[in-house]
Every structure is written in structure tokens, then in C-alpha cells.
C-alpha positions in Angstrom: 37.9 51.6 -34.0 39.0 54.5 -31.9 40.9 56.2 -34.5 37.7 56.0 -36.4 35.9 57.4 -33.6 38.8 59.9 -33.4 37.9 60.8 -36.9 34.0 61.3 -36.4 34.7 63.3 -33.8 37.2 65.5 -35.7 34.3 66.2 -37.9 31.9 67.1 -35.7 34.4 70.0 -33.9 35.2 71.2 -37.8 31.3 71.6 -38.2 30.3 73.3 -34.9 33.9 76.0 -35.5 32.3 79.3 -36.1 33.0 80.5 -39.7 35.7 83.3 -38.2 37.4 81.0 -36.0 41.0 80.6 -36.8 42.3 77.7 -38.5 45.8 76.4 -37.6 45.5 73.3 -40.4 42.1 71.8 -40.9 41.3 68.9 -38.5 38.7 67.6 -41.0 41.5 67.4 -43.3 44.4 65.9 -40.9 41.4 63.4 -40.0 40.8 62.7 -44.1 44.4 61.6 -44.6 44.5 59.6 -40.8 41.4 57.1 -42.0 42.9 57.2 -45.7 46.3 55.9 -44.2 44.3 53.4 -41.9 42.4 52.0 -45.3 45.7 52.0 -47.0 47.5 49.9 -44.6 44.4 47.5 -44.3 44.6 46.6 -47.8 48.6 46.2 -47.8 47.8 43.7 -44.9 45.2 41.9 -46.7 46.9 41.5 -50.1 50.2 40.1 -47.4 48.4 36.3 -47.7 49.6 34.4 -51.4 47.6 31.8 -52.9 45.8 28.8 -52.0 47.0 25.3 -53.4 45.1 22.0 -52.8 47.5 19.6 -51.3 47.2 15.8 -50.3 49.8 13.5 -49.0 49.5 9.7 -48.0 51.0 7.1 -46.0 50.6 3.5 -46.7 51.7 0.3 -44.8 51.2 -3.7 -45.0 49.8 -6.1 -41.9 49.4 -9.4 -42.0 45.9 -10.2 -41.6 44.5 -11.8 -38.4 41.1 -12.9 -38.7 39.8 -15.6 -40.7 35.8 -16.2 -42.6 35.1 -19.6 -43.8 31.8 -20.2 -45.5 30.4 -23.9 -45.8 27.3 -24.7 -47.5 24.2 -28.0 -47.7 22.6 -28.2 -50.7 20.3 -30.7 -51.6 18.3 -31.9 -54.6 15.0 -33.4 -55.2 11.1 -33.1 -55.9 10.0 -33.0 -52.1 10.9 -29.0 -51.0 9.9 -30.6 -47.2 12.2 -33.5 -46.9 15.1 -31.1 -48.9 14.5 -28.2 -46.3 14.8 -31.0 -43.7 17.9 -32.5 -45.2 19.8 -28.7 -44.8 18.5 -27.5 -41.6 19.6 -30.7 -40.2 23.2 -30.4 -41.2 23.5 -26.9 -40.7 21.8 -27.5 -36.6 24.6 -30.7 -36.8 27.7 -28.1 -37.6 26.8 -25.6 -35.2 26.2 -28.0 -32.2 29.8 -29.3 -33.0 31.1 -25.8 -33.6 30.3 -25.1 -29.9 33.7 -27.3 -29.0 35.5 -24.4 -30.4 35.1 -21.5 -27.8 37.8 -19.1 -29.7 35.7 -19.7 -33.0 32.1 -17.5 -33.8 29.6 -19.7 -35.7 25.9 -18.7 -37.5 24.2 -20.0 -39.8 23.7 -17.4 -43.1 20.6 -18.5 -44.3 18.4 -20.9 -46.1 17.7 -20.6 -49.8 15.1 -22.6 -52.2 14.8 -23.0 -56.1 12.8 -24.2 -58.7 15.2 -26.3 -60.8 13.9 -26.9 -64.4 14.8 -29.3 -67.1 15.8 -28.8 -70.8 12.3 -28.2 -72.2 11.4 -25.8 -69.6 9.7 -27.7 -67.2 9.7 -27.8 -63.5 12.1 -30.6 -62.8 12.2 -30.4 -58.8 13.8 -27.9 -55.8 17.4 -27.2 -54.6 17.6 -25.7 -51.3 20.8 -24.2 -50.0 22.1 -23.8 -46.6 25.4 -21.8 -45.5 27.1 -21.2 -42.3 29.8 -19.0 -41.1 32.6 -19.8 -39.2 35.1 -16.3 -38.4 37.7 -15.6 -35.2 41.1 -14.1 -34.9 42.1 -17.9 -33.7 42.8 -18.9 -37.3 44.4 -22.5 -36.3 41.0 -23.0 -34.3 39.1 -22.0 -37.4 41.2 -23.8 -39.4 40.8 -27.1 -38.0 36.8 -27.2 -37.6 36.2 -26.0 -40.6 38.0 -28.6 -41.8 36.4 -31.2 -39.4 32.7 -29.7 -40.8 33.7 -30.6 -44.5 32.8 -33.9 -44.0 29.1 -33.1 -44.5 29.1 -29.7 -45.4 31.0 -28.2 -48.7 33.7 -25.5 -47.8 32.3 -22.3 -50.3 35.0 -19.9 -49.6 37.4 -18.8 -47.1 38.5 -14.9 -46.8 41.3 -13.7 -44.9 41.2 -9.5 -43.3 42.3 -7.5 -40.3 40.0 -7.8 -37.3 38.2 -4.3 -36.9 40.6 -3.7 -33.3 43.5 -3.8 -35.2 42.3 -2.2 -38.3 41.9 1.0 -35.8 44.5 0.7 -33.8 46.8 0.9 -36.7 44.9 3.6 -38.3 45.5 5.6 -35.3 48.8 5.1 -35.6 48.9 6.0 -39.2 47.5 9.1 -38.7 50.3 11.2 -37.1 52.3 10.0 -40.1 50.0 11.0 -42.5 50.0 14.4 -41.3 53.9 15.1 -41.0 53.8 14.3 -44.7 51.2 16.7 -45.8 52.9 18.9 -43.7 56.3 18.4 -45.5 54.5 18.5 -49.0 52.9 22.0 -47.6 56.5 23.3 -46.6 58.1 22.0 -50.1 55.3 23.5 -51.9 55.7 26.7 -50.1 59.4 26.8 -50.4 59.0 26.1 -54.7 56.9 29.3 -54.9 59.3 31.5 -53.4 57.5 31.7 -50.1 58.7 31.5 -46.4 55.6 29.6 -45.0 52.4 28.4 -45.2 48.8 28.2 -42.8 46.3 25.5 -43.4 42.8 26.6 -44.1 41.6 23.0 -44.1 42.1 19.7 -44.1 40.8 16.1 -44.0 41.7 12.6 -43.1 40.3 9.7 -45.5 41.7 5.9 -44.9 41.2 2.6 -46.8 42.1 -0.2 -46.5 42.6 -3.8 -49.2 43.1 -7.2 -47.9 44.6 -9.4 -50.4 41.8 -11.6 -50.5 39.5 -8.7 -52.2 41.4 -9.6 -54.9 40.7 -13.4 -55.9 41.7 -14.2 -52.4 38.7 -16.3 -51.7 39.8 -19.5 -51.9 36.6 -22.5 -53.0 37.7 -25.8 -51.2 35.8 -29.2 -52.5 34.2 -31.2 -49.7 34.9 -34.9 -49.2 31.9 -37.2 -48.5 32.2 -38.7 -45.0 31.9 -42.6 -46.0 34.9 -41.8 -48.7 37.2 -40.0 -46.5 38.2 -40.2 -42.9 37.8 -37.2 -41.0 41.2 -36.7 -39.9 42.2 -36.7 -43.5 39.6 -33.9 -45.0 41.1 -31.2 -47.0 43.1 -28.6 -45.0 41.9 -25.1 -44.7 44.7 -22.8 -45.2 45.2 -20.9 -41.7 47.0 -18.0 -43.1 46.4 -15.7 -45.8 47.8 -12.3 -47.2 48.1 -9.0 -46.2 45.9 -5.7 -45.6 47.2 -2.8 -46.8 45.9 0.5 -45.2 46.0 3.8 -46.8 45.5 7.5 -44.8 45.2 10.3 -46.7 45.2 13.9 -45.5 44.2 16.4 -48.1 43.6 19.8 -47.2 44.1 23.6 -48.8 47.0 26.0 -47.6 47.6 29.3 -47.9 51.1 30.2 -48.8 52.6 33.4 -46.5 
């Protein structure tokens, strides 16, 4: 800016220099070539940066999963929708009354649902009402073992196995210092393959996923056991365990090669 200045000013003494003033080389002129060398370097400087390339790297690791969802159900068939709805709420008020003897287990009901059930020739042939209720903690023995104790009058739907949400961050935060060391090797490889000494990131962004085995056909349906058949102590077993998560972090970003 002040060689610019410099110049301006340069310009204004060659205008106001009377027109029989001696001239010992033009300052207008030796001001010409100073801003032309100033451009010239500028645009030597600005051409010194080399392409852009998009980049991503990932880092991916296994944990066993920690937290356990079992879903039992009440349904119920017949003409009277009152006595049916009685029938479910019933149970479902039952299972969560007994569920309270498991402090290190989180139990709620999931709803109440009715139907018009039809027969063959397209006429109303009575109601089924469906109840469900939830049973999920990181104490899978504990949920285990009243889920299994519930079956007796309620039918076990499904049980899903994940990684509580604490631990799902906690290991994404680990994950993400290692995602970025291996974008940032990728960006130094990629650099080196073009014939160039470094690199500068212009951007970048972290993404992270993560896939518990039981989002694929992990979900396993248990039959229930009618009370008056089958002692309690012998109703199905609820697996306690199941499968991994795998989590995924992905840094993709755009670097400049230098």
C-alpha cells in the first residue's frame, strides 16, 4: 500500500514539474515499472498454490454392545372391544407393577392398539386389541431374567441388542483423533504422488455411523409359554448378550496442494 502511495505521489510531482525543468530519468516512468514489478510478483505468488483434491479417510472399529430392548406384547380376541381392552391393560398394569422389582431395568408400556378382524366373506367377525411394553437397561442379566419372568402372560415380540448412547459418544470421541491422522496421511500421500512438498486444508468435515448387528435380522421373536403349561422358572430364556456395533468416522475435506 505505501509503494502504491509512493507511486501516486510520483505522479503528482511529474505533473506539477514545469515543462523546462530538467529531467534526470522520468519518476512517472521509474514509478510505471515499480507497480508493474509489484503486480508481477503478486501474480507469481498467487499462481504458487496447486490444485484442490477432495479427500476422505475413515476409521472403523467393533464394540460389543451393552444395552438390551425387549418388547413383549397382550393381544386378545373377541366380539366385546370393552372386556378385550380390559383383558390387555390389565396385563400390561400386571408387568409393569412386577417390573418395579428390577431397579437396574426401565419399563413403559408402548401402546394400545385395536382392530376390526373380519371373516372370509367380508364381514365384521369381532376386535383384536394389542398391547406392548418395553423393557431396556445396560443391566442385560437383569433384563434378561424379567423379561423372561413376564413371558408367562405376555408374548416376548422381539429383543434388540445396541450401544447405550454414553458409550456410543464416548467412543466416537475417541475415534475422532484417529480419523483425522488418517486424512491427514491420505492428504500427505496424495500430495507427495503429485510431485508436491505439502498440502493446507481448506475444509473439512467429520460424519460418523454407526450398525449394531441386530439392524441386520438381529431381532430375535421368542414364543411365550402359557402360565398353567409351564412353570415360571422354566420359561424360555432371553438371550443376555448379543453382537456387536460397529462405528464408522469419516473426515472428508478438500486440500490444497503447495
Amino acid at each position: 500500500m505505501a509503494l502504491y502511495n509512493a507511486f501516486l505521489l510520483n505522479m503528482a510531482n511529474a505533473a506539477s514539474r514545469p515543462a523546462n525543468s530538467p529531467r534526470h530519468g522520468s519518476g512517472l516512468r521509474r514509478a510505471t515499472y515499480l507497480l508493474a514489478g509489484l503486480l508481477t510478483a503478486g501474480s507469481t505468488g498467487a499462481w504458487a498454490a496447486g490444485p484442490s483434491v477432495d479427500l476422505e479417510a475413515s476409521v472403523s472399529q467393533q464394540f460389543p454392545n451393552d444395552q438390551m430392548r425387549v418388547q413383549l406384547v397382550k393381544e386378545s380376541r373377541g366380539k366385546s372391544i370393552e372386556e378385550l381392552n380390559t383383558q390387555v391393560i390389565e396385563a400390561i398394569n400386571q408387568a409393569l407393577e412386577k417390573a418395579r422389582t428390577a431397579p437396574t431395568v426401565k419399563a413403559y408400556a408402548n401402546g394400545i392398539n385395536t382392530h376390526q378382524e373380519w371373516d372370509r366373506n367380508g364381514r365384521r367377525d369381532g376386535w383384536q386389541v394389542r398391547g406392548s411394553l418395553v423393557l431396556e437397561g445396560t443391566d442385560t442379566a437383569a433384563v434378561a431374567r424379567l423379561a423372561g419372568q413376564l413371558a408367562g402372560n405376555l408374548q416376548v415380540d422381539g429383543v434388540n441388542y445396541q450401544l447405550s448412547t454414553a458409550r456410543r459418544q464416548t467412543e466416537e470421541n475417541r475415534l475422532i483423533k484417529e480419523a483425522v491422522e488418517a486424512f491427514r496421511t491420505r492428504a500427505a500421500a496424495t500430495a507427495s504422488a503429485f510431485g508436491y512438498k505439502g498440502y493446507e486444508i481448506r475444509q473439512i468435515r467429520l460424519d460418523t455411523s454407526h450398525r449394531s448387528d441386530s439392524d441386520s435380522g438381529g431381532i430375535y421373536p421368542l414364543a411365550a409359554a402359557a402360565r398353567s403349561e409351564v412353570a415360571e422358572s422354566s420359561m424360555p430364556s432371553v438371550p443376555g448378550q448379543g453382537g456387536d456395533t460397529t462405528i464408522t468416522l469419516t473426515a472428508r475435506g478438500t486440500i490444497e496442494l503447495r
